[in-house]
TIGU-5179 format. One record per residue (C-alpha): x, y negated, z negated. Coordinates in pm, whole numbers, padded with zeros to 5 digits, always signed. Layout:
BEGIN
XYZ;...
end
This chain:
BEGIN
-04364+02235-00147;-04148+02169+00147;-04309+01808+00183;-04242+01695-00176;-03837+01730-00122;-03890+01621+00230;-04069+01285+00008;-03800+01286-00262;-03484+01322-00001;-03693+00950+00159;-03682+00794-00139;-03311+00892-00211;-03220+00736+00096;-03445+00438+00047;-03253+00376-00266;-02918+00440-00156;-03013+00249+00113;-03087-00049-00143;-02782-00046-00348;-02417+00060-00298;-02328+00320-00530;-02298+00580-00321;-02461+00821-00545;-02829+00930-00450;-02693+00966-00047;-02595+01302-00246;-02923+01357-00456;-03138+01318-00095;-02894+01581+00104;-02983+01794-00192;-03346+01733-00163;-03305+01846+00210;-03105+02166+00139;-03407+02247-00156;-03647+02202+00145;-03517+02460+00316;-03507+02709+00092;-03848+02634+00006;-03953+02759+00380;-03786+03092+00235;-03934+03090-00155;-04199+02973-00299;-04034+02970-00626;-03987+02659-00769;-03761+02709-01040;-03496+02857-00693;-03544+02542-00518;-03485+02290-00834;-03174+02514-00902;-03050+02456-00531;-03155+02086-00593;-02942+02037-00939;-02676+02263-00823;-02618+02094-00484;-02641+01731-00654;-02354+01824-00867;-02156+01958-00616;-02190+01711-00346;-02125+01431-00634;-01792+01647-00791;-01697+01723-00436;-01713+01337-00276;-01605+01187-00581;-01213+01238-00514;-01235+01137-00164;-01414+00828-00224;-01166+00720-00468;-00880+00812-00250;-01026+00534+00025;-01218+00310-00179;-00981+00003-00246;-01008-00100-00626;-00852-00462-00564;-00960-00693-00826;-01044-01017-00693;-00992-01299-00900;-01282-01543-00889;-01407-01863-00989;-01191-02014-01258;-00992-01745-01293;-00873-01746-00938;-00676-02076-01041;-00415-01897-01304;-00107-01907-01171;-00153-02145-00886;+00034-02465-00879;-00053-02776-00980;-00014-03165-00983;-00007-03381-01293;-00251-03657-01227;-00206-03774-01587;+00066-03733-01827;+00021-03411-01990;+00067-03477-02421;+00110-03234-02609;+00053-03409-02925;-00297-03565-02815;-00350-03260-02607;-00455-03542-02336;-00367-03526-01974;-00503-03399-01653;-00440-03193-01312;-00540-03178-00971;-00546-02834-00844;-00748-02724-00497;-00869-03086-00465;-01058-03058-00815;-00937-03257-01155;-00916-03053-01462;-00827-03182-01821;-00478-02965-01933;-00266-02956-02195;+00020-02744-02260;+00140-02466-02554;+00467-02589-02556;+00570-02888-02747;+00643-03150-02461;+00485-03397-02286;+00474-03350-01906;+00474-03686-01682;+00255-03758-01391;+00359-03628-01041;+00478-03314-01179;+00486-02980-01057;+00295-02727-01339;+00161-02372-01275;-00128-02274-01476;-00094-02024-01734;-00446-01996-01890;-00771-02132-01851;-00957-02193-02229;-01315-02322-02133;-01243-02708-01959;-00905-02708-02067;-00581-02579-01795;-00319-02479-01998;+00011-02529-01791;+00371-02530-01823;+00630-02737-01631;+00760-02546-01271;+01110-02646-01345;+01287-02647-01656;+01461-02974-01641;+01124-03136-01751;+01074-02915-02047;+01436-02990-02170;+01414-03331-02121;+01021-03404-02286;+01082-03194-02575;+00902-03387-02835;+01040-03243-03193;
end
């Protein structure tokens, strides 16, 4: 029986090999420890209790530690990487047409803004929220709101 957990603990390690979960590292150490105590019983309900027991405790047991080092920084990506960047007006932002464009990282994107004013080109904007093509920005200084209000 010794070569069937000796098999399984491979294939544990083949997997955890092949993803990054950190998870069946645990389930093959327990395969190894069940192989061992099959060269001491032949009983195979002893050796899948070492096997489950083991798993669980090795999992509980790491579980804490790998949490304590494992850095949970969420990385913004793709469009979402651009809220609350700055921004130049390439074309007047209105808010009544909802026309008006940006240049942000060297790309152009179509923006419009919540408030009611217009924004004129050359201005400084930060990007609030991104609604499918559409930047939605708001001025970087507040001289430009107060003076476009559009009422």
């Amino acid at each position: 029986m010794w070569l069937v957990w000796l098999i399984a603990a491979g294939v544990f390690f083949v997997i955890e090999i092949a993803t990054i979960g950190f998870l069946t590292f645990w389930l093959g150490i327990a395969s190894l420890l069940a192989m061992v105590v099959s060269f001491f019983t032949a009983n195979i309900v002893i050796q899948t209790s070492v096997f489950v027991i083991f798993s669980i405790l090795l999992i509980l047991a790491t579980k804490p530690l790998v949490n304590k080092f494992a850095k949970n920084d969420d990385v913004s990506t793709n469009v979402y990487s651009l809220i609350g960047k700055k921004a130049i007006v390439t074309e007047e932002i209105d808010w009544h047409t909802g026309k008006g464009q940006i240049k942000v990282d060297g790309e152009i994107w179509s923006a419009k803004t919540k408030e009611e004013i217009d924004i004129p080109k050359d201005s400084e904007v930060i990007i609030e929220e991104i609604d499918g093509v559409k930047a939605f920005v708001r001025p970087v200084n507040s001289s430009i709101s107060a003076s476009s209000l559009n009422v």
